[in-house]
C-alpha angles and dihedrals in degrees: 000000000000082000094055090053096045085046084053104040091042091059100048086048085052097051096046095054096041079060100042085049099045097244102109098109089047092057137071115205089251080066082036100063099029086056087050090049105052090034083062089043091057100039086048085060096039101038098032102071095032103053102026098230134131103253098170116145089202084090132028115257122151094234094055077044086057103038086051097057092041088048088047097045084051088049087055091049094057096037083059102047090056091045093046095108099049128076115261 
């Protein structure tokens, strides 16, 4: 079950920071919910020993939902700023 959740909440971080980052039309919701995946993988990794909260995606908490958008919003980022002389 954790999986499913991860699956779902991956995909709605994903969303939200493909919008936040104006690549929504440029992105499927198979993109969607692998960029949520690995944002929430690296905001699990950034956020989770700084802060000291528990930041996991297997089951739903609004701080892991958090971390996810803002580790996928900093995927994008990076994602932009490598793409940023091609044309998009």
């Amino acid at each position: 079950m954790g999986w499913i959740i991860a699956i779902i909440v991956g995909g709605v971080a994903g969303w939200l920071a493909s919008l936040v980052m104006n690549r929504d039309a440029s992105m499927g919701i198979f993109w969607n919910i692998v960029v949520g995946i690995i944002g929430a993988i690296i905001g699990n990794l950034l956020a989770g020993p700084l802060f000291g909260i528990d930041t996991t995606i297997q089951t739903f908490n609004l701080p892991g939902f958090l971390v996810a958008i803002v580790g996928a919003i900093v995927l994008l980022g990076i994602a932009n700023m490598v793409q940023r002389g091609r044309v998009r």
